[in-house]
C-alpha positions in Angstrom: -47.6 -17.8 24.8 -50.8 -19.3 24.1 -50.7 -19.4 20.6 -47.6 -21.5 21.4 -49.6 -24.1 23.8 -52.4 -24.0 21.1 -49.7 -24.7 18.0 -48.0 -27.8 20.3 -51.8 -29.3 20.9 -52.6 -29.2 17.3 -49.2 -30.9 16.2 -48.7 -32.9 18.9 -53.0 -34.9 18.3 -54.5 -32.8 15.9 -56.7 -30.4 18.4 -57.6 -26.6 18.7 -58.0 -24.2 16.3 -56.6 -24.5 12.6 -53.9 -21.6 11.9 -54.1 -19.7 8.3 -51.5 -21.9 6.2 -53.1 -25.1 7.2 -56.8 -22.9 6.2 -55.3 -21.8 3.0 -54.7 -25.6 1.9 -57.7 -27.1 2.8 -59.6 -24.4 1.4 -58.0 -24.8 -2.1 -58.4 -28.3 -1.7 -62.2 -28.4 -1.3 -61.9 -26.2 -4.5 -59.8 -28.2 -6.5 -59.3 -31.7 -5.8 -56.9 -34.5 -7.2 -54.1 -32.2 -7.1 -50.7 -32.6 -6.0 -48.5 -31.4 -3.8 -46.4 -29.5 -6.4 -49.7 -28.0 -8.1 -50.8 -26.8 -5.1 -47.8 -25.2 -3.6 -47.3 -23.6 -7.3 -50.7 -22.4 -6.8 -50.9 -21.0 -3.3 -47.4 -19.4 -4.1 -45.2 -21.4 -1.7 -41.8 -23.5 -2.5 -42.9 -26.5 -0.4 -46.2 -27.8 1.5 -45.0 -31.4 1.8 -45.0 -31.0 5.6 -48.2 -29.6 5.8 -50.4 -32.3 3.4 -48.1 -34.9 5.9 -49.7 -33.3 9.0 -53.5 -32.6 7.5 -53.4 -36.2 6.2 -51.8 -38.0 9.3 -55.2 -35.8 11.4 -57.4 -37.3 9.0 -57.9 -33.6 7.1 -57.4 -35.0 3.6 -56.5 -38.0 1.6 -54.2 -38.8 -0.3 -54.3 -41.5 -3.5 -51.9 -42.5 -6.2 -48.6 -41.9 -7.0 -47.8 -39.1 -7.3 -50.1 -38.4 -4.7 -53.6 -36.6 -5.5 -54.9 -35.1 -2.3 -59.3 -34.6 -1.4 -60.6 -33.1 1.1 -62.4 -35.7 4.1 -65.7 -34.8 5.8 -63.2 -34.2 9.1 -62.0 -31.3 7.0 -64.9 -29.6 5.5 -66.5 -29.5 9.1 -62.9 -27.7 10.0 -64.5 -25.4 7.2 -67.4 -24.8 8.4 -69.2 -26.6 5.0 
């Protein structure tokens, strides 16, 4: 149940903890930047992350530039980090 709260406060404003998928993408990120959305999902072995770069970059987690859209990492998100 408090997962849940936790889950609702991050995707409601953008608080709380990160959870693991969201970790996974800002973490390759960081390492390899200007990618986009379909490198990265072929990368960390998923079909889609469209929803998830739309969440990190509506929080202010990464950027995104260009068409189609390279995504960087922001300070906001390498503090989520811990760099």
């Amino acid at each position: 149940m408090l997962e849940d709260i936790d889950k609702t406060k991050f995707l409601y404003s953008g608080v709380g903890p990160l959870f693991p998928e969201y970790v996974m993408i800002l973490e390759y990120i960081s390492k390899n930047p200007k990618k986009n959305a379909k490198e990265i999902a072929k990368a960390l072995k998923k079909t889609k992350v469209y929803s998830e770069l739309g969440l990190l970059t509506n929080f202010g987690f990464i950027l995104k530039e260009g068409y189609p859209y390279k995504f960087e990492i922001t300070p906001k998100g390498l503090n989520s980090l811990g760099e």
